[in-house]
N, C-alpha and C positions, 0 to 999 in steps of 0.2 A: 670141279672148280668153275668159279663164273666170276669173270674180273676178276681174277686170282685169288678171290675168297672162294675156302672150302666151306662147302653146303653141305648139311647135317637135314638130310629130306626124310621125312619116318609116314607124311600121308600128303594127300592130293591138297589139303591145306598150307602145308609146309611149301610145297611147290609154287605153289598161287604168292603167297608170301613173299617169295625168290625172286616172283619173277617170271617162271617159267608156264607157260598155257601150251595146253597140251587136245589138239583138233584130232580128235579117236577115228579110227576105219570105221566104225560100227556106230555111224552116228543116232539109229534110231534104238539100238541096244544100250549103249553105252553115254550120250550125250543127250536124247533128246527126251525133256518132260513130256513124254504121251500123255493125252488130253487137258495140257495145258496150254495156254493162249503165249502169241509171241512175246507179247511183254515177259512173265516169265519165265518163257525160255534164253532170251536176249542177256535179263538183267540178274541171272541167276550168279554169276561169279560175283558181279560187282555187289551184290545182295550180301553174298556171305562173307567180302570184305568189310560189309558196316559193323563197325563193333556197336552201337544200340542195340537195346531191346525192341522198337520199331521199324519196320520197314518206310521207307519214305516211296509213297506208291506214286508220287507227282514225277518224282527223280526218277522212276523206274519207267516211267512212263516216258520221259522228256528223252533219257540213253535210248530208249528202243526207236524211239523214231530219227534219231540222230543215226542211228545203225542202219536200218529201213531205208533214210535217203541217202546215207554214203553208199551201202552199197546195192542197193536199186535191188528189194526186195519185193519181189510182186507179191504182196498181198492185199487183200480189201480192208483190212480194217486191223488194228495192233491188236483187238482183242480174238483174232480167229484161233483156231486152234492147230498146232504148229505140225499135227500128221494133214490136216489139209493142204498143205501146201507142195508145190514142185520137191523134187528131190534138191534141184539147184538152191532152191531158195532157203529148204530146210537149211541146206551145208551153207550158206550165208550168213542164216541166224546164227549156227553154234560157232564159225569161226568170226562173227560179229561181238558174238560174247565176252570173248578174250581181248578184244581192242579196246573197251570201255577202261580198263584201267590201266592200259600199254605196259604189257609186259616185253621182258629184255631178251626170251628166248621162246618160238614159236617152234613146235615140233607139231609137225603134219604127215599124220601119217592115213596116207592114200587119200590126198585132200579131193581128188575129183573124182572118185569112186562115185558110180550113180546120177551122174549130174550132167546133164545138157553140153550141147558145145560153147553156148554165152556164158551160162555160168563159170566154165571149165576158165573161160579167157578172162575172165572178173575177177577169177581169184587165184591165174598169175600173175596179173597184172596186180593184186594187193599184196602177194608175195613180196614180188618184187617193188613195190614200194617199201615194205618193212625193212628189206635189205638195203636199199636205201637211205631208210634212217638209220642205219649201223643196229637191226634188229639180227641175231643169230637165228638162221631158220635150219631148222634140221626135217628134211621131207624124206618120209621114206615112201615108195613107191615102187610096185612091181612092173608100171609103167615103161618103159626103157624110154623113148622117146621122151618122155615128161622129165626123167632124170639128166638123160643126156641136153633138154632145152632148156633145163631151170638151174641146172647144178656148175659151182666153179668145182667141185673136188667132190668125188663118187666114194661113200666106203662099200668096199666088196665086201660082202657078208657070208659064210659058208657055214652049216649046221652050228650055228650061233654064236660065232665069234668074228669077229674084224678079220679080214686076213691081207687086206689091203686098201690104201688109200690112194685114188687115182685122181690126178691133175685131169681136169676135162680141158684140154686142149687140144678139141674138134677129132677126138676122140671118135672110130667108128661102133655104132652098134653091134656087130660082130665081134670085135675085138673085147666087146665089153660082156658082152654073154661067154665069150671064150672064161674069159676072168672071174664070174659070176659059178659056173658049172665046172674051172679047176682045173682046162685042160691047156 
């Protein structure tokens, strides 16, 4: 359910459509066009919401650099190719991608896997922006401190089902791995 509409999801299309952007653990497996340039790795979601038969390459161009200066992407040039870059900056572009057409629910899972301590703080700080705008963020993280500094309400996960839902209110680490492990 999303705003009390039930959603009928059957591929990564359907999702995008919803609403829903989805930042992978596995961002040079799973998200990142190797040996292609930031442009299309930035403008790839917002590419395959054009319903044309052309790409408008000005457009693609114009989102990447709008992504590039919000969120202070060190690269040299929009045409470099997107495994040159930092890990931090990589994980910029693909969670840069998802912002170009603002979707309603962000699921981040192990958003700072790999990534620098500035980067790390650039993309709490846009987290917490999203949830600001009343964005739904779902972050999953093996993190505990990350969970316990980013999270209002923790789901305890145990061989792959919910088994509890915890109010984070200053919550100790300890108490949370007790909850995590069952005992």
């Amino acid at each position: 359910l999303l705003n009390g509409k039930k959603l009928r999801i059957r591929s990564p299309q359907d999702a995008i459509r919803q609403g829903i952007a989805l930042i992978t653990e596995d961002r040079k497996k799973l998200a990142m066009l190797g040996g292609r340039d930031v442009v299309e790795n930035t403008a790839l979601v917002h590419s395959e919401n054009f319903r044309g038969f052309l790409l408008n390459l000005k457009e693609e161009e114009d989102v990447t650099d709008e992504i590039v200066n919000k969120l202070s992407v060190a690269v040299q040039d929009r045409s470099q190719k997107i495994e040159e870059l930092s890990g931090g900056n990589q994980q910029k572009v693909i969670i840069g991608r998802w912002l170009i057409d603002d979707s309603d629910v962000y699921i981040f899972d192990e958003p700072t896997k790999g990534v620098d301590i500035g980067a790390r703080e650039q993309i709490y700080e846009l987290i917490v922006e999203l949830a600001e705008r009343g964005k739904c963020i779902i972050m999953i993280s093996s993190d505990m401190p990350e969970l316990l500094s980013m999270s209002d309400r923790i789901g305890v996960m145990r061989n792959g089902r919910m088994v509890e839902i915890v109010k984070n209110d200053n919550i100790e680490e300890e108490d949370m791995i007790r909850r995590f492990i069952g005992v």
